[in-house]
C-alpha positions as CSV (number, residue, x, y, z in Angstrom):
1,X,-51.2,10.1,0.1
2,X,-53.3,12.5,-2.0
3,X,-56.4,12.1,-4.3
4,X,-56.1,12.9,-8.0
5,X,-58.9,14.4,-10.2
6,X,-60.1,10.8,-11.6
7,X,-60.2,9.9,-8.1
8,X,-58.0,7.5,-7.8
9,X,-55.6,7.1,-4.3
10,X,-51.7,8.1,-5.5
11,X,-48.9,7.3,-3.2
12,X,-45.5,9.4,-3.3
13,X,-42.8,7.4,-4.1
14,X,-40.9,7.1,-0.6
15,X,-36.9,8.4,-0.8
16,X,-35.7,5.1,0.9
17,X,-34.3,4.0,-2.9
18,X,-32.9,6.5,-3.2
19,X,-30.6,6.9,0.0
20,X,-30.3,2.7,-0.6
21,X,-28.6,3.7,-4.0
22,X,-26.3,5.9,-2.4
23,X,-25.3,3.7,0.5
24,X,-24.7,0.9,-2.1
25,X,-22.9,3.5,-4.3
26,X,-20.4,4.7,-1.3
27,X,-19.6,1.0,-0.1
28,X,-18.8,-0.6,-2.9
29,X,-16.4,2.8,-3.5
30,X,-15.0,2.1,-0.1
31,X,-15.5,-1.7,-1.2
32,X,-12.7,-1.3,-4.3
33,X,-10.7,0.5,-2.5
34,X,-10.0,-2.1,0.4
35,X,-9.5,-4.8,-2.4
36,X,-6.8,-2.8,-3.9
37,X,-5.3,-2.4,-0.5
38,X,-5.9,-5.8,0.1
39,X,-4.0,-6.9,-3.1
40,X,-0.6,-5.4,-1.5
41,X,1.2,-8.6,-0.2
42,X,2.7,-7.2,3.1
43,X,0.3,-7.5,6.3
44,X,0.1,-5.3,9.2
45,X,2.7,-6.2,11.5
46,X,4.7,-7.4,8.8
47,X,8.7,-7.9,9.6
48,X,10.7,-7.4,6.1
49,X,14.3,-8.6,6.0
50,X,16.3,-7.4,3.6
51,X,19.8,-9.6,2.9
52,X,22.2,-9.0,0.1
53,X,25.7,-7.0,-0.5
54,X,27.0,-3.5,0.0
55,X,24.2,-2.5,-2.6
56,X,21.2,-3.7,0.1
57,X,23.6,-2.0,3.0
58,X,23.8,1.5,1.6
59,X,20.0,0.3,0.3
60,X,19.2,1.0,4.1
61,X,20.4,5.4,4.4
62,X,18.0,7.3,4.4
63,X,17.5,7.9,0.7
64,X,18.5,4.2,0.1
65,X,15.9,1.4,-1.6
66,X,15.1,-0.4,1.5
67,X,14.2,2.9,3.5
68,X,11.9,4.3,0.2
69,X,10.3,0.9,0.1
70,X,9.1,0.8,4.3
71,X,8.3,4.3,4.1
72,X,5.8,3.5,1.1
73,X,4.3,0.8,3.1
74,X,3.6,2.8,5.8
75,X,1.8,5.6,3.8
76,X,-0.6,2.9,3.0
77,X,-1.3,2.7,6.6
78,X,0.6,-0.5,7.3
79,X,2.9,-1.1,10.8
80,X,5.5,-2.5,9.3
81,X,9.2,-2.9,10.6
82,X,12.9,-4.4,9.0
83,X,15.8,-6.2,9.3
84,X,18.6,-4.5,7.7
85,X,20.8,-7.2,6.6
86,X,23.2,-6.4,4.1
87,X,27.3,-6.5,4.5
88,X,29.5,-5.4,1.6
89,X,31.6,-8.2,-0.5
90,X,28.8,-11.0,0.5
91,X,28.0,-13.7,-2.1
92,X,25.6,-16.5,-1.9
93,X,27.8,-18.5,0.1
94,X,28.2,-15.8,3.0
95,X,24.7,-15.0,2.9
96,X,23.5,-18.5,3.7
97,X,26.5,-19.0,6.2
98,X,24.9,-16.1,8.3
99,X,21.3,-16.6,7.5
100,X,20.3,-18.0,10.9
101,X,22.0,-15.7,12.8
102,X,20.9,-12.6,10.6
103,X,17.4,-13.6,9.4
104,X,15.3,-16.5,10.4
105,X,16.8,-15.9,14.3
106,X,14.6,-12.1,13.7
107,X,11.4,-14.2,12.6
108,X,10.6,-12.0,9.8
109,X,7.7,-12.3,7.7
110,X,9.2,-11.5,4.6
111,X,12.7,-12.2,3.4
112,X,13.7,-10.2,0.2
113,X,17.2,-12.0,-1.3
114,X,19.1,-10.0,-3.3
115,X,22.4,-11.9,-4.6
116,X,24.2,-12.4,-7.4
117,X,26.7,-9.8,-8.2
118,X,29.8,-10.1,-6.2
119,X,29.2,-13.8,-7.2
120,X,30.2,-13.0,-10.7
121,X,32.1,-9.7,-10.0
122,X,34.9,-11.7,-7.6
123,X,35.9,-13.7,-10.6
124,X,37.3,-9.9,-12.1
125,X,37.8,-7.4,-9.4
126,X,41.0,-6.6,-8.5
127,X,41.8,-3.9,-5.5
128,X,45.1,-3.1,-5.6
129,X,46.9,-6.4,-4.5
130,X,43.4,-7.4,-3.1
131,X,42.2,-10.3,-4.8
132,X,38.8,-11.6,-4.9
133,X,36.6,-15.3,-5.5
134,X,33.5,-15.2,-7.6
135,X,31.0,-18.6,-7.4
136,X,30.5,-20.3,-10.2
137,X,27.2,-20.8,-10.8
138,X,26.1,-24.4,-9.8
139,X,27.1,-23.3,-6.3
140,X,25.1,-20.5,-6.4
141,X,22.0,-22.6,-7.5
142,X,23.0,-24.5,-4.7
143,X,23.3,-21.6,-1.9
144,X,20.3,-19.7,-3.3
145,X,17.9,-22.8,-3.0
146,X,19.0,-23.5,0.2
147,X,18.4,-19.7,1.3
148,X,15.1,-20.5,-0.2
149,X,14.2,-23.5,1.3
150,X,15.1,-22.7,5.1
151,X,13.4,-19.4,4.9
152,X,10.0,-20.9,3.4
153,X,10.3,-24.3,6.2
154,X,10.8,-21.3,8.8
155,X,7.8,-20.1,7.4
156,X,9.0,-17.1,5.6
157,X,7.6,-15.6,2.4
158,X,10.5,-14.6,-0.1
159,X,10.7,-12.0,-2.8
160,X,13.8,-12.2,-5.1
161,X,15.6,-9.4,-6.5
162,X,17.3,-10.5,-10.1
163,X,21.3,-8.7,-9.3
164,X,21.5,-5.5,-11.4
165,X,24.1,-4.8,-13.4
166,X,27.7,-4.7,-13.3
167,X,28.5,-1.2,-15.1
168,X,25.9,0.2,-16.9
169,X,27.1,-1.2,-20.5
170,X,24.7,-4.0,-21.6
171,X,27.4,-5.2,-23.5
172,X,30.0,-5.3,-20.9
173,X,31.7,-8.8,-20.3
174,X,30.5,-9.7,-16.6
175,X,26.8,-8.5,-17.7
176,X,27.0,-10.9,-20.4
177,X,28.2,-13.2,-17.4
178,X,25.5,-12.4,-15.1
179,X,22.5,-13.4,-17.7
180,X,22.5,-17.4,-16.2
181,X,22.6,-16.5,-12.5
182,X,19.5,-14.2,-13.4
183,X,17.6,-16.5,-15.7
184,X,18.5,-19.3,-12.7
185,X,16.4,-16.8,-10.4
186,X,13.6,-16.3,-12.4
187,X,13.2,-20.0,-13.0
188,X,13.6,-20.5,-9.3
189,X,11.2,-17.6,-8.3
190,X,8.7,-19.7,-10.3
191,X,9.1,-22.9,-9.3
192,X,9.3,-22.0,-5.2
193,X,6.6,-19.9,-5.9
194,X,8.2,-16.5,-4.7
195,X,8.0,-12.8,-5.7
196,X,10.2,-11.6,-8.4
197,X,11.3,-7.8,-8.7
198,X,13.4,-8.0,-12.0
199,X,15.5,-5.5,-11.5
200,X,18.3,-6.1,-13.8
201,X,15.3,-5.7,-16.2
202,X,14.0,-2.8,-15.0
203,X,17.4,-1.3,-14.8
204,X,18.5,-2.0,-18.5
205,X,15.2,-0.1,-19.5
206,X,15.9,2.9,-17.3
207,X,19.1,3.2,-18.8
208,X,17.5,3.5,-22.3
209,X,14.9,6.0,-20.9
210,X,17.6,8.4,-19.5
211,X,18.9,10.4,-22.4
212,X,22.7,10.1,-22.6
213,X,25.2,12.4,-21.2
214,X,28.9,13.0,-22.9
215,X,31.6,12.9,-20.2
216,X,33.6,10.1,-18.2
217,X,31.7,6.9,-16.8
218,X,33.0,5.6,-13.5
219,X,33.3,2.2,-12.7
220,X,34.6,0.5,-8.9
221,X,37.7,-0.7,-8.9
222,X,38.8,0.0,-12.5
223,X,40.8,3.5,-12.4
224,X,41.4,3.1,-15.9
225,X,37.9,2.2,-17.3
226,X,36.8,3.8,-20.7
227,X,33.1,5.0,-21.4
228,X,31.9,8.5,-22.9
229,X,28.9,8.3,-21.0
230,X,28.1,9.7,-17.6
231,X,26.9,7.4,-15.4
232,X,22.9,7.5,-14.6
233,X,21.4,5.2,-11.9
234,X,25.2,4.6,-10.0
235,X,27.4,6.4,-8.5
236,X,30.4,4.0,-9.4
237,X,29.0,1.5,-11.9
238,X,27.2,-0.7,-9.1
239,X,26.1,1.0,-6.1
240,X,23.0,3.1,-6.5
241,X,22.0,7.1,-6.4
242,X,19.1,9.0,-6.1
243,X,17.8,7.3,-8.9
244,X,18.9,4.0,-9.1
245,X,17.3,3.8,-5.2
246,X,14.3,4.9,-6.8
247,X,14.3,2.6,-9.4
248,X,15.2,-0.3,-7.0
249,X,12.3,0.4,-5.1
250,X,9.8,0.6,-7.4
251,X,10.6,-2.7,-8.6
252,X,10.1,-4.2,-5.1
253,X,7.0,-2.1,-4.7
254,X,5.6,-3.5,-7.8
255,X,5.8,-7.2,-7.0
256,X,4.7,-6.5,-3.5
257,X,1.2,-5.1,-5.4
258,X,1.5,-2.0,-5.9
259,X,-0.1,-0.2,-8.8
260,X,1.8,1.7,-11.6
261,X,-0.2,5.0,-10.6
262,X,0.6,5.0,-7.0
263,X,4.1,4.0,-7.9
264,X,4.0,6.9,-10.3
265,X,3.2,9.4,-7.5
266,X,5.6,7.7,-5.3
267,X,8.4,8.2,-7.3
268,X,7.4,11.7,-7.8
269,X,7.2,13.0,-4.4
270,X,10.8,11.0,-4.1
271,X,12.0,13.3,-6.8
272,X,10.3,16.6,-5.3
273,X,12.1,15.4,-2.1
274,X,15.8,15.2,-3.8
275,X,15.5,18.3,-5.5
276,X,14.4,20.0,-1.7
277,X,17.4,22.6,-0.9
278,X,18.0,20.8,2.6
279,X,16.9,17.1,1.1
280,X,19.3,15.1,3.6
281,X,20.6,11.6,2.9
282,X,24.3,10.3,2.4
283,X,24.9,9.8,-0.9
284,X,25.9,6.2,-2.0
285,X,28.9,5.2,-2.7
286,X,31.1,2.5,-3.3
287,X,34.0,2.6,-0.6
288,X,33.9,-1.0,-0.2
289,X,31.8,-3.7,-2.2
């Protein structure tokens, strides 16, 4: 306290409001932060199982979907652990027959379904003599809510995976043939209330982002098939590479919460990673579907 010249008492103004403005200032940083982490659907402790086809199988190598999808998790701090569950030429109608044994007997917390394409590829593919059976699609309404429903009365959260494409032409006969099964999981995914990753979506708009390369297309199965453009996201028309993993994963990490920035600089590190001179990883491939 000092005296002025008109002599009146002044009082210096104490720094408390100050530090007060900077304590508020750095928790409700800290604050935003934990809301954002908050608004990321899997828990600490979390168990994720993963079912599908050969695509969720080789989805579990180490540069595979489901592994780029736990690792991400766990950069954000969370214990998390999975239950690979995917076995090559399953449709709806295999997955459910083993979903006790392979899923609700692991008690996971999440359950992320991805089915659909050998459902509508069996009706076509041909290997050698082999013959295949597709499921026509009111059974696999049927097999996919039932999936549903035992996981959510076992208390399981689900996320499903719309069933990327069949060859990377838009145009090609069985996508044309997958459309229903997908619009019957995006209805579904609404009505149960589950997460949706649209992948077939977010693969058809990959494939017009990645500029077009002259040269032979491969496709399983179909020695003789004709396209002029290399393929981008597959290794054989269905089962994923470096960056159809990627692509895969984002989508899951997106309707699990995550942000397009931290996706952004996911995928980029991913990238960096490939491109390393001993990046390891088997490559996918599609000995078997």
């Amino acid at each position: 306290m000092s005296t002025s010249k008109t002599g009146f008492r002044t009082r210096a103004l104490p720094l408390f409001p100050a530090f007060l403005f900077i304590f508020i200032s750095a928790f409700t940083s800290v604050r935003v932060e934990a809301v954002s982490a908050g608004a990321i659907a899997v828990k600490n402790g979390d168990k994720i199982a993963f079912l599908g086809d050969s695509i969720t199988a080789n989805g579990a190598r180490p540069d595979g979907y489901v592994t780029l999808v736990m690792d991400a998790l766990r950069k954000e701090g969370l214990d998390v652990s999975h239950v690979p569950a995917g076995i090559s030429g399953h449709r709806s109608n295999d997955m459910l027959a083993r979903l006790d044994r392979d899923v609700l007997s692991k008690k996971p917390q999440w359950l992320l379904l991805s089915c659909g394409v050998n459902d509508v590829w069996h009706f076509k593919l041909h290997l050698g003599k082999r013959t295949f059976q597709g499921v026509p699609l009111d059974d696999y309404k049927r097999n996919v809510t039932e999936i549903i429903d035992k996981a959510q009365a076992a208390g399981i959260k689900v996320m499903i995976l719309t069933a990327t494409m069949i060859g990377e032409d838009p145009e090609r006969e069985l996508n044309k043939n997958l459309i229903p099964y997908n619009d019957f999981l995006r209805e579904i995914a609404k009505g149960k209330k589950c997460l949706l990753a649209d992948l077939n979506k977010d693969m058809q708009e990959e494939l017009r982002k990645i500029p077009d390369v002259k040269g032979s297309a491969k496709m399983f199965g179909e020695p003789d098939y004709k396209r002029d453009i290399k393929n981008k996201l597959t290794s054989d028309g269905c089962h994923m590479n470096r960056l159809g993993n990627i692509m895969m994963a984002k989508g899951i990490l997106r309707a699990f919460g995550f942000g397009e920035a931290k996706i952004s600089s996911l995928e980029e590190s991913w990238l960096k990673a490939s491109q390393a001179p001993n990046a390891g990883g088997a490559k996918s491939s599609g000995n078997s579907q």
